[in-house]
Structure formats: C-alpha cells, structure tokens
C-alpha positions in Angstrom: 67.8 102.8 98.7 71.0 104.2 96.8 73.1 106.5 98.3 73.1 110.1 98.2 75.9 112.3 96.8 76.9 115.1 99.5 78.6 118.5 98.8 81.7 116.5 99.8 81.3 114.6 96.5 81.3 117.1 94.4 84.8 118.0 92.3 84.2 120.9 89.6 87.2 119.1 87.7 84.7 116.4 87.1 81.6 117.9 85.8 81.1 118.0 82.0 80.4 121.8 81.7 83.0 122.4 79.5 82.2 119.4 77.3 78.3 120.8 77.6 79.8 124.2 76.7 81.4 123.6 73.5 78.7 120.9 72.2 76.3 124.1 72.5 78.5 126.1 70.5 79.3 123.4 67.7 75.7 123.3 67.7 75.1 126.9 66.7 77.5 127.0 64.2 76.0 123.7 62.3 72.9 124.4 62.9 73.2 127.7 61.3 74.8 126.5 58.2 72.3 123.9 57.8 70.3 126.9 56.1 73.1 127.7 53.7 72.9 125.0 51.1 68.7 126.0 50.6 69.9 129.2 49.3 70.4 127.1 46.4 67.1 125.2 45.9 64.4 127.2 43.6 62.1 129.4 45.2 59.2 128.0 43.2 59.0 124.7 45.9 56.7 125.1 48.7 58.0 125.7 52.1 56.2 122.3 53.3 57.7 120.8 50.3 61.0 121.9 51.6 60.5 120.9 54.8 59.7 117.5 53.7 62.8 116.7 52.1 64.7 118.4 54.4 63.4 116.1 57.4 63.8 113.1 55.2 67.3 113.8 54.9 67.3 114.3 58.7 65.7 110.8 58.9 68.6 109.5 56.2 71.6 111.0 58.7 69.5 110.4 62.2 70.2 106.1 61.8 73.5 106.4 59.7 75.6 108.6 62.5 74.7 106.6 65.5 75.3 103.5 64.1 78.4 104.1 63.0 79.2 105.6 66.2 78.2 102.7 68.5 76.8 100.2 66.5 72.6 99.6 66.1 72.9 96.8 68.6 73.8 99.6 71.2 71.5 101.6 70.8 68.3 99.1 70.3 69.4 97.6 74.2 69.7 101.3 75.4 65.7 101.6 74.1 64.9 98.2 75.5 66.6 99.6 79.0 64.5 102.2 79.4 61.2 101.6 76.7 58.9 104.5 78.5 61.1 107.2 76.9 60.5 105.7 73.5 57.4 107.8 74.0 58.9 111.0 74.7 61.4 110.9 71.8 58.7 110.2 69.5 56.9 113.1 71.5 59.8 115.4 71.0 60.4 114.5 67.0 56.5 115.6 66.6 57.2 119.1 68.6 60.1 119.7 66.7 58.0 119.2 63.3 54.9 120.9 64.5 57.0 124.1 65.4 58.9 123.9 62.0 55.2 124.3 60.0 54.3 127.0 62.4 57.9 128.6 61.4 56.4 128.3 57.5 53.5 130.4 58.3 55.5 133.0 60.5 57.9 133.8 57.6 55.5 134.2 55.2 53.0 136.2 57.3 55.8 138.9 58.8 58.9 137.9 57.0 62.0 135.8 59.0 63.7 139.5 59.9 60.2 139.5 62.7 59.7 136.1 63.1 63.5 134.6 63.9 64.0 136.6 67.0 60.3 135.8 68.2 60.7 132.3 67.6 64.4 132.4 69.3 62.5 133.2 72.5 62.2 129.5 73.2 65.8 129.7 75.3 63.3 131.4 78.1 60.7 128.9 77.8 63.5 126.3 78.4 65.2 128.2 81.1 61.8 128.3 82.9 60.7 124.5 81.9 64.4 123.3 83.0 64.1 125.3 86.7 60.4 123.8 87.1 60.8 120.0 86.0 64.3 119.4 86.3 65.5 122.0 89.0 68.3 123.6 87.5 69.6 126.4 88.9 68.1 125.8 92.4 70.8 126.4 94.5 72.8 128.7 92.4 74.5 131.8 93.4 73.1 134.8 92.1 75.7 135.5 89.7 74.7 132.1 88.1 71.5 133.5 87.6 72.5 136.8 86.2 74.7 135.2 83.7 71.9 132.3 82.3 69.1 135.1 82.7 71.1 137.9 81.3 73.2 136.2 78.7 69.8 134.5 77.4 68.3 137.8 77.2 71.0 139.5 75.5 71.4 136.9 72.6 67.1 137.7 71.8 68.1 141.2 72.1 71.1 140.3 69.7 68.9 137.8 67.5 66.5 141.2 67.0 69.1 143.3 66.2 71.1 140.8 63.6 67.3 140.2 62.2 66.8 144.1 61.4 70.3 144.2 60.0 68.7 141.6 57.5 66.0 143.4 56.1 66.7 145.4 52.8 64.0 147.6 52.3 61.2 147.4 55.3 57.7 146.9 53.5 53.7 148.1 54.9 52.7 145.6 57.1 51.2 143.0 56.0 47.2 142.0 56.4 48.0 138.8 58.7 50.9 139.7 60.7 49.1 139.0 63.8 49.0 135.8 62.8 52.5 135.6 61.9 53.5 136.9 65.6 51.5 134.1 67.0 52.8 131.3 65.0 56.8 132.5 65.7 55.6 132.3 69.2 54.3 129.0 69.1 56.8 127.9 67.4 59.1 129.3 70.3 56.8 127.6 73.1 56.7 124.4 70.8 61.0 124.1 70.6 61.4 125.3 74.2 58.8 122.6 75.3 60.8 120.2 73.0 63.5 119.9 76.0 61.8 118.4 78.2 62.2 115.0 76.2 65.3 115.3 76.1 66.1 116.6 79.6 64.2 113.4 80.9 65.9 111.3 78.5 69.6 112.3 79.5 68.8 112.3 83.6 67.5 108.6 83.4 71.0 107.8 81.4 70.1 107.5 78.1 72.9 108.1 75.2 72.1 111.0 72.3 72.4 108.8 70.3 69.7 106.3 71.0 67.3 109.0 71.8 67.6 110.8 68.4 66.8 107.2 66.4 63.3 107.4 67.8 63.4 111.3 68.2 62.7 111.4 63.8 60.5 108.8 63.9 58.1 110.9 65.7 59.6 114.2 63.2 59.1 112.4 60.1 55.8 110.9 61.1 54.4 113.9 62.2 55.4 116.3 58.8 54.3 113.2 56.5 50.6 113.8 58.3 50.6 117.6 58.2 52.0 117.4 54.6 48.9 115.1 53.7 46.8 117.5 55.6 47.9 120.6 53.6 46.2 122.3 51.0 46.3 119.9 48.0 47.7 116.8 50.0 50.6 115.5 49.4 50.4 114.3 46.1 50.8 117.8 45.0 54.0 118.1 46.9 55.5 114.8 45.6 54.9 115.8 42.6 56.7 119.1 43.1 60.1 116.9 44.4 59.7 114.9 41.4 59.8 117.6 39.3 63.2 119.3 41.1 64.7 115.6 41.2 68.1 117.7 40.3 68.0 119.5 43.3 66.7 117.6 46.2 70.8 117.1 47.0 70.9 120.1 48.2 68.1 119.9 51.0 68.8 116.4 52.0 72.5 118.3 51.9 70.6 120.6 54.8 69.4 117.9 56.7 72.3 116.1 57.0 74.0 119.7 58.8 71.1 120.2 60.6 71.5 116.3 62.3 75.1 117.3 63.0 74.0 120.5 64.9 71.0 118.9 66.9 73.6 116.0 68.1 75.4 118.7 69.9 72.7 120.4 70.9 71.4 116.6 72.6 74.7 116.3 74.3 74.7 119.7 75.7 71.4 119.6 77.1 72.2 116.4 78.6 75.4 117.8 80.2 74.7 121.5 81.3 71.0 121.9 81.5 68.1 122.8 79.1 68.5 126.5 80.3 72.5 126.5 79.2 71.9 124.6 75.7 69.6 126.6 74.1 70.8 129.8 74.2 74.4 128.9 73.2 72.5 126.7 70.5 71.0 129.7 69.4 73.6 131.8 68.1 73.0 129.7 65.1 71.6 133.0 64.0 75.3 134.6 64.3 76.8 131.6 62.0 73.5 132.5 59.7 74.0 136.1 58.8 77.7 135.3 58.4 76.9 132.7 55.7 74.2 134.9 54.2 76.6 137.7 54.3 79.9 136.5 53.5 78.9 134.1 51.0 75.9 134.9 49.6 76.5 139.1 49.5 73.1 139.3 51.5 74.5 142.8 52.3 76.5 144.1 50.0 73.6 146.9 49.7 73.8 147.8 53.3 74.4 151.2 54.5 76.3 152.0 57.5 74.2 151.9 59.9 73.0 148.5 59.0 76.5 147.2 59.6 76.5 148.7 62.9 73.7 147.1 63.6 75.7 144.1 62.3 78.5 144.5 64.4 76.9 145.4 67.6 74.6 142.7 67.5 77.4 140.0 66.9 79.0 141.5 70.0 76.1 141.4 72.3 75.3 137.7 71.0 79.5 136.9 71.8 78.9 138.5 75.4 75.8 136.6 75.6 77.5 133.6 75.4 80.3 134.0 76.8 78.0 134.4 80.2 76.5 131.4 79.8 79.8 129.4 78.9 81.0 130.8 82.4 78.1 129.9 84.4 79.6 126.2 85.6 77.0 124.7 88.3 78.7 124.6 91.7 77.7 121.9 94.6 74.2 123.2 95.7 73.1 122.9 91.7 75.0 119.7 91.1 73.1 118.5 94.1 69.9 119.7 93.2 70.1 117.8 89.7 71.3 114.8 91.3 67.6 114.7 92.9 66.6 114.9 89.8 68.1 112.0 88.9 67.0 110.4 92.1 63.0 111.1 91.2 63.4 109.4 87.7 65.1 106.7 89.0 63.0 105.8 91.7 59.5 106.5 89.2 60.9 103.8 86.8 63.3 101.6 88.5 66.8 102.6 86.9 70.0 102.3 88.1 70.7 105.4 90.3 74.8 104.9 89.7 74.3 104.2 86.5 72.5 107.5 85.5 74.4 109.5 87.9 77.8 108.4 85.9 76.4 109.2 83.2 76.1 112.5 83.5 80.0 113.1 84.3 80.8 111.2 80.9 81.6 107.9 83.1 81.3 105.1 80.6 82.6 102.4 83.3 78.7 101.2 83.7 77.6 101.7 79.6 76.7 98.4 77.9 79.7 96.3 76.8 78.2 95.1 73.5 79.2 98.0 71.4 80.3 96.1 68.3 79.4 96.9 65.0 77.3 94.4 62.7 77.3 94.0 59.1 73.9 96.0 59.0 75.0 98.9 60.2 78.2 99.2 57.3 74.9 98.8 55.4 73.4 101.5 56.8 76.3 103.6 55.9 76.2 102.2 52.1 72.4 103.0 52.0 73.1 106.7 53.5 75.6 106.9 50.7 73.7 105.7 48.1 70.6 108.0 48.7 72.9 111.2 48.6 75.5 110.2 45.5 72.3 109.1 43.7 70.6 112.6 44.4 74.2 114.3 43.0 74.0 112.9 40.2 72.7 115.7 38.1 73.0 118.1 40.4 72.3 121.3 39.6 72.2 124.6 41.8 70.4 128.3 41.2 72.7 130.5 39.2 73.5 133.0 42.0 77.0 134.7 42.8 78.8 133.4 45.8 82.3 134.1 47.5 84.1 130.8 47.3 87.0 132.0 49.4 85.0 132.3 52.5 82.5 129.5 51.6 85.4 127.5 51.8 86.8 129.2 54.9 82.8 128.3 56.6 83.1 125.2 55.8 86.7 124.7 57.2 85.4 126.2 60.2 82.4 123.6 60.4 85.0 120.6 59.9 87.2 122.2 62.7 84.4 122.7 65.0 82.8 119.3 64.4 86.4 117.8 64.7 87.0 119.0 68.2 83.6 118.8 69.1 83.5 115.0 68.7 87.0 114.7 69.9 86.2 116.2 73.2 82.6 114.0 73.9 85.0 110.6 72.7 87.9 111.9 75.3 85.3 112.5 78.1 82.8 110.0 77.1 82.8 107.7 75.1 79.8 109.5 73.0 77.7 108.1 76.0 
C-alpha cells in the first residue's frame, strides 16, 4: 500500500502552478496564430479540405517535436508503461477531429462572430468534467472558486464581445442557424470532453510528449474517414490539394503553430487542472483578433464603438485570466488530486511515487534511456523535407498586410515559446 501524502507534505514552493500557468498562456497565444497563416490560402478550398492538410501538418510536427525532445525510444517505453492509455489518446485525437468538422458546419451556418464564443464554452464543460472525474477544486476555498468560475465566465463573456467586434456588417439570419448553434455547441461539449484523456493520461505519469504521438493518430485517422464520408469522397478533395500544390505551405505552416500551442496546452492540463487550462488556453481568441487586426486590417472599417467593444473585451479576457493565473491549489486541493492519483494507480498497477513526482516536475524517477537514435535526426530531416519541398513555389493571396507588427507577432511567439520551454526544461525536464 503506498503512502499517503498529508497536509504536512505539502510546500506551495513546490507545486508547478506557475509552470501550469504560463504553458496555458503560451498556449493561447500559439494557438491563436495558428489561424494567421490560412488568411493566406484561397477561399475556393473546402473547409474539410482545409482541415485535412492542416491536420496532416499536425501529424508532420506531432512525431518531429517529441523526438527531438526526448528521443522516440523515450517515448515508445513511456507507451509500453502504461499501454491502456494508448486508447484514450487515440480517443482524444478522434474528439478533437470530430469537434473541428462540427466547427466547419457552425461557421458556415451562423458565421465564426456566433459560433467562436459558443464553441469556447467548452472551458465550463472542462471545469465541470475536471471537479467530477478528477476532483479538482474539492477542497478549495471559496475564493478559488470565484476566481476559476468567474474568470472562466468572464473570458466567454469576453470571447462574445471580441466576436461582435468582428462582424462588419450584421446580415438576416440565416435559414439553418439552429443548426449552426448546435454544432458550435457540440463542438464545445466534444473539446471540453477531450480533457478527460489527457487529465487521465497526466495523473497516471505519462509525459506530453508521448501522449500527443498517439493523440494524431487517432486525429488524423478520424478526419481521413469523415473526409471519405463527405459529400464527393475524398477523391474530390485530393484533387482540390493537388490543384493548390503552391499553397499547401501555408496550412501545413498552421499546423505546425497549432502543435506548438496544444503542447502547452498538454503540459498545463497536466500541471494545474483541466478547469485552469482551458480557459487560459482560450484567450487564443485575444491573440486572434490582434493578428486579424493588426496585420491583416480586419478593422480598419470599424467605427468607435466597435473598438470599444474591442478594448473592453481584451480587458475583461486579461482580468479573466489573471483570476485564473492566481488561483494556485492550496493543501486540501493538492490532497484531493493526490487521491486521484491514488485511484488510477491502484486501477492499473502504476507506481504511486512515480506518478505523484511527476506531477511536481520531479524527473528523479523518469526513464534513464533518453538518448537520441539515428531515426529520430531522420525524423527531423523528413519534417524538413515535407515543408521546404511544399515552399518551393510558394505562393500566397495578394492581400495587404502590416509587416511591422507581423513581425512584432511573431517575435512575440518566439519569445513566448522561448520561455515557455525554458521554464518546463528548468522544472522538468519536459516530463
């Protein structure tokens, strides 16, 4: 029987909140300017088309990044540790793909100005999913409760407000909307119930970066079927990449972001909680607009009261956050998860001290054969390959754009991922 942590255990200076904190934040940002470089693609492909590539460029980055990070052999014995959550990666890769269609037929039934906010609802599913399953918050102080609750709730009030901002001209409303509103909330219940996987994942021990290798097996898998299941098949849609050869850079270009942003988003759900992560994750919205904006003049029309709107709605996002980033889990909480930890251990025989070091970043009990192999430089060379082979021709849609502050963006994105990866090799190791 292992032993039990007691309040007496428990040092704040230890915990990875701030770690968890800023991984959530890098998230957002990437993950919002993983949209930018589509801005650029013709709007004459097909949003599953789109989608396609995209998630083929997420499968390109998802197996270069980790094993250049810890090496392939890593992460095949972290799988071969614990094999019954091969299952719920692959689970979680075919939610994520399933909500993304259901994002497709949102936009084009209400627009993205309606169906963002709805579909950014999925930080209450979490919250709710993460007290049930995993019992976070149990044992919090009110004021812990206030802050995830409230600062949730104020980034969808903020998501709302920074979505009307969006909208140039409001149109009549259109024949299916009601089956736009019900897709965008699918698609929230689909990505909030995608944290479960990974919430599971992270309390038995495993690393990110194992768990997103089998993660886009299940994403890819699951968009090549509802691709072939689309109207026309796929053969249509191949043909359609074929034909915009010279700009398929550009989404594989979005993929590769949007892998960046989700492997902050992994580490913060394991180390603050599904019901922390996804809200700070989410003001990938904020980083949207400001790329849409700033770059792209996707307001240079608006009237004052739009930028109000605009300014306000940034603010209560920031605040939103910022109640969130404060809400550091005290003994009670750190004690309720470590029962968590304590079930899935006991369910399928794992190491208790192990997956309890884990969790504070402790690499001391992490696999020693971490070395790379001459497969994985060849997995970088491949990833390489694919993506200097797809620039070769390049070409982009003639539309204006402010290069001062797309340059400043992506400084900001280089700083951000820079100190985000920084901090999880400091503190862990990347375990």
């Amino acid at each position: 029987m292992p032993v039990r942590l007691k309040n007496a255990d428990f040092n704040p200076l230890k915990t990875m909140h701030g770690v968890g904190v800023l991984c959530g934040l890098a998230a957002g940002a990437w993950l919002g300017g993983a949209e930018a470089p589509t801005k650029l693609v013709s709007p004459s492909l097909s949003p599953v088309a789109i989608s396609l590539c995209m998630v083929a460029g997420v499968f390109v980055a998802r197996w270069t990044v980790p094993s250049i990070l810890v090496g392939s052999n890593y992460i095949f014995a972290d799988l071969k540790e614990k094999k019954h959550l091969i299952v719920w990666g692959v689970l979680a890769g075919a939610l994520w793909a399933v909500a993304n269609t259901l994002t497709i037929f949102a936009i084009r039934d209400v627009g993205l100005a309606i169906a963002f906010p709805l579909w950014n609802t999925n930080c209450l599913v979490g919250i709710f999913w993460g007290w049930l399953l995993f019992r976070e918050l149990r044992g919090a102080p009110v004021q812990n409760y206030l802050k995830v609750l409230g600062g949730s709730i104020a980034i969808v009030l903020a998501a709302c407000m920074l979505a009307v901002s969006s909208m140039h001209a409001v149109g009549a409303v259109q024949e299916n909307a009601h089956q736009g509103i019900l897709a965008a909330l699918g698609a929230s219940l689909m990505w909030g119930t995608m944290y479960v996987p990974y919430r599971k994942a992270y309390l038995s021990g495993m690393n990110p970066l194992s768990f997103v290798t089998v993660f886009t097996i299940g994403e890819l898998g699951t968009m090549i079927l509802l691709a072939a299941s689309s109207r026309g098949g796929i053969h249509p849609i191949v043909l359609q990449l074929q034909l915009a050869r010279n700009q398929l850079f550009w989404l594989f270009l979005g993929g590769f972001c949007w892998v960046i942003g989700d492997l902050f988003q992994q580490y913060a759900t394991k180390y603050i909680g599904i019901g922390r992560a996804i809200p700070l994750s989410n003001t990938n919205q904020l980083w949207g607009l400001a790329w849409g904006a700033l770059v792209f003049g996707e307001l240079a029309g608006a009237d004052l009261k739009q930028r109000l709107i605009v300014v306000t709605g940034s603010f209560v996002m920031l605040l939103g956050a910022m109640a969130i980033s404060t809400s550091a889990a005290g003994a009670e909480e750190f004690l309720s998860t470590d029962r968590a930890i304590l079930r899935e251990c006991e369910r399928y025989k794992l190491d208790y001290g192990r997956a309890l070091a884990s969790q504070s970043g402790n690499v001391a009990g992490e696999k020693s054969n971490t070395g790379k192999r001459w497969w994985d430089y060849g997995i970088l060379i491949g990833a390489v390959g694919i993506f200097a082979w797809l620039a070769d021709g390049v070409v982009r849609l003639a539309i204006s754009m402010n290069f001062f502050w797309l340059r400043t963006l992506v400084a900001l994105l280089v700083l951000i991922f820079l100190g985000g990866c920084w901090s999880l090799w400091k503190r862990a190791g990347f375990s």
